[in-house]
N, C-alpha and C positions, 0 to 999 in steps of 0.2 A: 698272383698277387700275394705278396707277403707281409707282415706285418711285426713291428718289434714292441708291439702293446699288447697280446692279448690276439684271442682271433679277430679275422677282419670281418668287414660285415654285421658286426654285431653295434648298432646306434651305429653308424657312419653309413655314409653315400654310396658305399662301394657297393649296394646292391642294386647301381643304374649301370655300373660293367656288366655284371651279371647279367640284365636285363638287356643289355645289349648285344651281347654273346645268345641267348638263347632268339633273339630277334633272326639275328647273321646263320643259326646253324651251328655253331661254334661248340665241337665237344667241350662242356668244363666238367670238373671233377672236385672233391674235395679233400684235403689231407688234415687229420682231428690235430689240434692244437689247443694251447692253453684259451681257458676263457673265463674272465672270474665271476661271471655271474653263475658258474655249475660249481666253480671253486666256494665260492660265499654261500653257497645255496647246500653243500654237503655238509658244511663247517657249524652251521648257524644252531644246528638240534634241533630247529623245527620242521612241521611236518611239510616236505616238500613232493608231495603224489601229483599236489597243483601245483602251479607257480604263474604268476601275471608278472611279467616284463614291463617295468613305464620308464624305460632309458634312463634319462639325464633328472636330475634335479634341477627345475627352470630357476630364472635370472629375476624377474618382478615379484613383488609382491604378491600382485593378484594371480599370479600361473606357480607362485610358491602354494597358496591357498587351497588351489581346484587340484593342486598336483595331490595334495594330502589329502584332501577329501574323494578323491577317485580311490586311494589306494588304504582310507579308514572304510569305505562302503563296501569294500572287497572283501570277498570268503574265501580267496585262495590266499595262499603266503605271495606276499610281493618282495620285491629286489629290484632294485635302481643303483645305478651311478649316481658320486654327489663329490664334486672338487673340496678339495681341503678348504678353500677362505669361505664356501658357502656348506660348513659342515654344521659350523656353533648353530647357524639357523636353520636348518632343517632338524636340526634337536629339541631346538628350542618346540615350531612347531610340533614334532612328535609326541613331545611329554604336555602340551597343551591338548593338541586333539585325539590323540591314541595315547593316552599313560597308563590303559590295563595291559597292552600286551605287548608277547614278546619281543624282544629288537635283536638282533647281532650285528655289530657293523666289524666288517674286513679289512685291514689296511696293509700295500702292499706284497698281496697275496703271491705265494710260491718266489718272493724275493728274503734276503738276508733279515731286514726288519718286518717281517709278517707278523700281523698281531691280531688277533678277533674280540671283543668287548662283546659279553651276552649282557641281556636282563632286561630291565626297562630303561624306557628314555632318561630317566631322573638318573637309575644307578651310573648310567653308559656315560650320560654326563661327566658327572661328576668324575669318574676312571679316567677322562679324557684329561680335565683337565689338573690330574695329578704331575702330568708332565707335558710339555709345550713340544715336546717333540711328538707326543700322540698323534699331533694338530700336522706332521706332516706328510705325505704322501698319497696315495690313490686308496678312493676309499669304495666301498659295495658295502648296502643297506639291506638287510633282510627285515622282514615287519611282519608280524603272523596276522592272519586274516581274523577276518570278525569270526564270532562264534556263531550256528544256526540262530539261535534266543536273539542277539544284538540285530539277524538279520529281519528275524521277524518282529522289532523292536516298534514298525509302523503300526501294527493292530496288535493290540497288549489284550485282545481279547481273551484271547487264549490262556493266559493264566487267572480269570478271574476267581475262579471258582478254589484256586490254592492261596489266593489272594483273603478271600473270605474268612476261610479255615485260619490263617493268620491273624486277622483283625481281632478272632475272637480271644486268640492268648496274647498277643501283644501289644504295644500302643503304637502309635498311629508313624513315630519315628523310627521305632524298632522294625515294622515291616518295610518300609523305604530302606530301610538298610539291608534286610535280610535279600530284597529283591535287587538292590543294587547290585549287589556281591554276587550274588547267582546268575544274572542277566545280561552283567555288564552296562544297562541301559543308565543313562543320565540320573542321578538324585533329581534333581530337577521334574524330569518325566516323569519318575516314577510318583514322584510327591503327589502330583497332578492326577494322575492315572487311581492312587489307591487315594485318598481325599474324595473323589467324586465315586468310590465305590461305596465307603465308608458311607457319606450323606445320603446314597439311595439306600 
């Protein structure tokens, strides 16, 4: 089986050959070739020890939504496929629901016009659209995962007590911020969280 994308088997069907070959008996084997989610994933400077695969960037709305929210819940670095006309919105969401952390996106990789964009969703933007040819060719999404703190962000128990020690030197906006920045967790959350320490 060969391919002039990119190795095969990686998001495509061709591993019901496969699976038919090992059904029948059928020695297979493999020969290493290009593949740009290891290319994207070398290039990106983030830390790649983990890595979660979620193939394609989906087509609706709502499978745009749950695709981002599987891959913002995530502590390993993620990398997806994402077609050039569905690139503006998968940014758009990024810098809505992920805008602390890293991004690198690849385009054309190991071809003549290769190009990588680091930073955040905002900066990456913005880089893109300096030029309208940015906007063309095959693109790979790197997105660094949550940090421990954002993943323990359900029970904020656990810093109460550094919470406290704050309240007493600063006011009530100033630790919302202090905790934001260190946490990662929502202003939102956090407002909620040190307000009801505060009051007890």
């Amino acid at each position: 089986m060969i391919s002039d994308a990119g190795s095969p088997l990686i998001s495509d069907p061709g591993f019901k050959f496969i699976k038919h070959c090992i059904k029948n008996n059928i020695k297979i084997t493999t020969v290493p070739g290009p593949t740009s989610i290891i290319s994207a994933l070398q290039l990106s400077g983030i830390p790649v020890n983990e890595f979660f695969f979620a193939g394609f960037f989906p087509k609706s709305k709502k499978e745009t939504l749950n695709f981002i929210k599987k891959i913002k819940n995530n502590d390993k670095t993620s990398v997806f496929f994402v077609s050039n006309h569905k690139l503006e919105r998968c940014l758009e969401l990024l810098e809505t629901e992920i805008n602390d952390r890293l991004i690198s996106l690849s385009k054309e990789l190991t071809k003549i016009n290769e190009k990588t964009f680091r930073g955040l969703a905002a900066k990456i933007k913005e880089k893109l659209f300096e030029n309208k040819d940015n906007f063309k060719g095959e693109f790979v999404v790197v997105v660094e995962g949550n940090s421990l703190k954002e993943t323990l962000s359900n029970d904020l128990n656990y810093l109460d007590e550094e919470i406290y020690k704050l309240l007493s030197k600063f006011s009530l906006t100033d630790v919302v911020e202090i905790v934001h920045k260190l946490t990662g967790i929502t202003k939102n959350k956090v407002y909620k969280w040190v307000l009801n320490l505060k009051n007890s």
